[in-house]
C-alpha positions as CSV (number, residue, x, y, z in Angstrom):
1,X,119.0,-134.9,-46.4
2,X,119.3,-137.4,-43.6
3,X,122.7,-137.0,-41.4
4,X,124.7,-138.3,-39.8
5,X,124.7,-136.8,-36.0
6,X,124.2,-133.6,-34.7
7,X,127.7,-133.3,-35.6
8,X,128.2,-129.6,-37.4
9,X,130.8,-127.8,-39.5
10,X,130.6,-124.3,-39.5
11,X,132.7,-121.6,-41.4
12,X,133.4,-118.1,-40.0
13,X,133.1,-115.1,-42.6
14,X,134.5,-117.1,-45.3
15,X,136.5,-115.6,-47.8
16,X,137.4,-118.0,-50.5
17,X,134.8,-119.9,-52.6
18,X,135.9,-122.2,-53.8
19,X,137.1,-123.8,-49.8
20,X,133.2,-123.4,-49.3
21,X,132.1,-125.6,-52.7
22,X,134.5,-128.3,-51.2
23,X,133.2,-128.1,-47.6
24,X,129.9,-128.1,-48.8
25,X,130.7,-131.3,-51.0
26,X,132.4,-132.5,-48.0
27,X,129.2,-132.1,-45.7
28,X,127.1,-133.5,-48.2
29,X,128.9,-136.5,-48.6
30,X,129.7,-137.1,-44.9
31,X,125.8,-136.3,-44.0
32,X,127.4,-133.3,-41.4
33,X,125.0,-130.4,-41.6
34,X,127.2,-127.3,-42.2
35,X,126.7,-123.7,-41.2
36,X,127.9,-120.4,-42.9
37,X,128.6,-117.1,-40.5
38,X,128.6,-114.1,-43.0
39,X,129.3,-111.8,-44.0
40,X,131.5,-113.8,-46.7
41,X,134.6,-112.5,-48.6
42,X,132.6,-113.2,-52.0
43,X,129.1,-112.8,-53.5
44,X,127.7,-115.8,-51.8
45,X,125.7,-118.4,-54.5
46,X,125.4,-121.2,-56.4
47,X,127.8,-120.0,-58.8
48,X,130.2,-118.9,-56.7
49,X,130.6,-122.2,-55.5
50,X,129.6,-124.4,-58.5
51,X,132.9,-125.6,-59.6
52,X,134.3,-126.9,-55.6
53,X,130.6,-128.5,-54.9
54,X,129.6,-129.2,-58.3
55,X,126.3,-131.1,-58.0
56,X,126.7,-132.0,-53.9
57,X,125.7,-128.5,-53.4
58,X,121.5,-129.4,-53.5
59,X,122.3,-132.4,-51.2
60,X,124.2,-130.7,-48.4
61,X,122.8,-129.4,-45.4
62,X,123.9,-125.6,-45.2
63,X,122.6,-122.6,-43.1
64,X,123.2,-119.4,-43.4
65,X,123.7,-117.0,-40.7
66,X,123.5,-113.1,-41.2
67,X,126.2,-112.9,-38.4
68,X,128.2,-114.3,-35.3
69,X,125.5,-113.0,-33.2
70,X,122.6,-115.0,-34.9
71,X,124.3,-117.8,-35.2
72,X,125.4,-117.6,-31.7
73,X,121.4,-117.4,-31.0
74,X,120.9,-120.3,-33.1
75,X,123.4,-122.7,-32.1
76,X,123.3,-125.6,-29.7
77,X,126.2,-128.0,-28.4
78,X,129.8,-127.4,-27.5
79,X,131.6,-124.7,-29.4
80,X,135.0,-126.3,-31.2
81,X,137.4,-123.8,-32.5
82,X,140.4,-125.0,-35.1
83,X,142.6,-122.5,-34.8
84,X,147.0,-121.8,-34.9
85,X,146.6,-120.5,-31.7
86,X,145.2,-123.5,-30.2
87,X,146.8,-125.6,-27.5
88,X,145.6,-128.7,-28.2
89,X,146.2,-130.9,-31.1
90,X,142.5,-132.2,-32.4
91,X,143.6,-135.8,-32.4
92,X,143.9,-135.8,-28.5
93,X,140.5,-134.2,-28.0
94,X,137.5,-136.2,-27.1
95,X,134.7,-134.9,-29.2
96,X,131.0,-135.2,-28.9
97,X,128.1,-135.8,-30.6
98,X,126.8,-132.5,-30.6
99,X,130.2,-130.6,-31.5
100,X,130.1,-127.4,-33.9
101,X,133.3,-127.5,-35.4
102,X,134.4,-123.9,-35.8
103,X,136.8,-123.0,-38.6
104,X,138.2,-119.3,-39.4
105,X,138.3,-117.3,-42.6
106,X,141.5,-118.4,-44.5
107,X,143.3,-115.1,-44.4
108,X,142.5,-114.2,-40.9
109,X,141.0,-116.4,-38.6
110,X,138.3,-115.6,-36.5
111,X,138.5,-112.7,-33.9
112,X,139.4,-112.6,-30.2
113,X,135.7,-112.4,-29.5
114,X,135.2,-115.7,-30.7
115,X,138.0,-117.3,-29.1
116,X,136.6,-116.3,-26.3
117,X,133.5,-117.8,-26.9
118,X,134.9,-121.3,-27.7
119,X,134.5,-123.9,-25.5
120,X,137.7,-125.6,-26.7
121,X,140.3,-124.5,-29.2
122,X,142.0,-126.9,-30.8
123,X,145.0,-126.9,-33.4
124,X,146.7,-129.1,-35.8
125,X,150.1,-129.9,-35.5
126,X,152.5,-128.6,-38.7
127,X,155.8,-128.2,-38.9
128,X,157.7,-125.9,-37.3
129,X,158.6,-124.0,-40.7
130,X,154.6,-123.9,-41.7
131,X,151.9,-121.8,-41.0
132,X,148.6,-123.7,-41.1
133,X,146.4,-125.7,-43.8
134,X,144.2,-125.2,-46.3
135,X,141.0,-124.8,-44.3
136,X,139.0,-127.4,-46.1
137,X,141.9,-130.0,-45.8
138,X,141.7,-128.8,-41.7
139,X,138.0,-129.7,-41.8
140,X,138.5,-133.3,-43.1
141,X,140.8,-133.6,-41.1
142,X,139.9,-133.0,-38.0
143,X,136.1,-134.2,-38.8
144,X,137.1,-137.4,-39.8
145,X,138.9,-137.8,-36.5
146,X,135.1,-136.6,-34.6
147,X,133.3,-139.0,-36.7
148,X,135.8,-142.0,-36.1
149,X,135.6,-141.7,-32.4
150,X,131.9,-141.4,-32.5
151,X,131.2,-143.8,-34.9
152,X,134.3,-146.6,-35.4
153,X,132.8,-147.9,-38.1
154,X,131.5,-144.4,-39.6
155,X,131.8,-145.6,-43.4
156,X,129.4,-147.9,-42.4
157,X,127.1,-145.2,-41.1
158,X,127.4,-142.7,-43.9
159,X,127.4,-145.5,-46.6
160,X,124.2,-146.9,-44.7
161,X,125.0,-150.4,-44.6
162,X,123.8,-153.2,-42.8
163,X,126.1,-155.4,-40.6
């Protein structure tokens, strides 16, 4: 599948399916390549993910990575952590074409050694009285805001019209 940009998503040891089906669906219809750091907190396959990604599954661009370690080997660009604990709120941030966009399991984040290894953490701003969001809402969100200052007119781009 062609994409977009070398624009990635990626998803540390993921723990809830279903999030991963809509990602996926998500990367496949944005044309963002995605990557997957496991181990995951489910039996990782198609059926797992069926239902969230239904048929987008086959058209997104997905690695796999046996660990933090080989993805860290594999990986290329600036390292963009979402995270509660970040300082910045994503929609000051001036992203770049080659961003990973780093996103924690749901239930606990990502560990102190990859905070460390972030080149920018980042947060988005809730209320006071909340905790975080749903991980795959995070991920539009703050990927449509990378795309949109990379690309103003980024429907164009993904929808592949002419001007």
């Amino acid at each position: 599948m062609a994409t977009t940009s070398a624009l990635r998503l990626a998803l540390f040891e993921p723990d809830i399916p279903q999030n991963v089906g809509t990602l996926l669906r998500l990367s496949a219809c944005l044309g963002v390549p995605m990557d997957i750091i496991e181990p995951c907190g489910f039996p990782f396959g198609r059926k797992a993910l069926a239902r969230a990604g239904m048929d987008y599954i086959e058209q997104a661009d997905c690695t796999v990575h046996a660990s933090w370690a080989d993805y860290q080997q594999q990986a290329h660009g600036r390292l963009v952590l979402i995270s509660t604990r970040g300082t910045q709120s994503f929609a000051a941030f001036d992203f770049l074409p080659s961003d990973r966009l780093l996103f924690g399991a749901e239930s606990a984040g990502v560990p102190d050694f990859v905070h460390a290894a972030a080149d920018a953490v980042l947060r988005i701003p809730v209320r006071a009285s909340c905790r975080s969001l749903n991980v795959a809402v995070s991920a539009a969100m703050v990927l449509s805001e990378a795309l949109r200052q990379m690309h103003p007119d980024w429907r164009r781009l993904i929808l592949g019209e002419k001007e």
